[in-house]
C-alpha positions in Angstrom: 15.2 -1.1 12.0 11.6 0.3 13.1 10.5 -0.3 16.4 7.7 -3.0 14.8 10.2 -5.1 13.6 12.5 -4.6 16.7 9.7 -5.8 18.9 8.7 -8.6 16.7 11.9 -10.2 17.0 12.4 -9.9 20.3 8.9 -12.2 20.7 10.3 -14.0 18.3 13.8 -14.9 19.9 13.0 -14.3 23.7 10.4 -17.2 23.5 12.1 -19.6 21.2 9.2 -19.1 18.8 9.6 -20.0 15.2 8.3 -17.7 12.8 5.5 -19.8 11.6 4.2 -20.3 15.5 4.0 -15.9 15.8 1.2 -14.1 15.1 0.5 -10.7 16.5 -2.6 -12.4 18.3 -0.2 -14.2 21.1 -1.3 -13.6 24.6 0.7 -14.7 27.7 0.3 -19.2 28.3 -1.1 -19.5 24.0 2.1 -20.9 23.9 4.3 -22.9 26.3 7.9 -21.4 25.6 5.9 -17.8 27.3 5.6 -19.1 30.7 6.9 -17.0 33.9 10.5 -17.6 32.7 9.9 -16.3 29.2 7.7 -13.8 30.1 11.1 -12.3 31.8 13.4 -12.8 29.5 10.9 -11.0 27.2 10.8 -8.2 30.0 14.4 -8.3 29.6 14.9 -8.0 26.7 12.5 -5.4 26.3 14.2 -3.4 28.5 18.1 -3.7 27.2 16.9 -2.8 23.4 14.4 0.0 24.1 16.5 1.2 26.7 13.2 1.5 29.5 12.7 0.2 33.1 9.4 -1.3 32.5 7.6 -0.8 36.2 6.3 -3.8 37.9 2.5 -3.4 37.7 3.1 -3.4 33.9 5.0 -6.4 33.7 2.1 -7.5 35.3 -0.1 -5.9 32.4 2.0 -7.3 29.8 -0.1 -10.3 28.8 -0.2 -10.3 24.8 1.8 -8.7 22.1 -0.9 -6.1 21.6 -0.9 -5.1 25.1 2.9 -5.0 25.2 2.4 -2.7 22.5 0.3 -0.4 24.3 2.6 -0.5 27.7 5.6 0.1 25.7 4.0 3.6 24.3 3.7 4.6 27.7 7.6 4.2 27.6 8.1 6.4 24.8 8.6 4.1 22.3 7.4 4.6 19.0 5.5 2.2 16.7 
């Protein structure tokens, strides 16, 4: 599975989103499951399938999918 798809579902199942309620516009509050408790099982989650430690100031950073996107590059993970 490509590392799109992989990151996709994680949104997906770390914030209890349907399908229908994802697009890859989300930022951090747009939706009520991605609070501070879903924004670290997201982290989490993150972290056990791409195999990183993701640093503090960019959990910070990490306030829409796109963003993510860009932190997790920094990672060395490929989309």
């Amino acid at each position: 599975m490509s590392s799109d798809k992989k990151y996709k579902e994680i949104f997906i199942k770390s914030l209890n989103l349907k399908n229908s309620d994802f697009n890859e516009n989300i930022k951090y509050n747009d939706v009520a499951e991605w609070d501070s408790i879903g924004h670290m099982n997201l982290i989490s989650a993150l972290e056990d399938e791409f195999k990183i430690s993701i640093d503090t100031d960019d959990v910070v950073e990490f306030s829409s999918f796109k963003v993510g996107k860009k932190i997790l590059k920094k990672y060395k993970v490929k989309f």
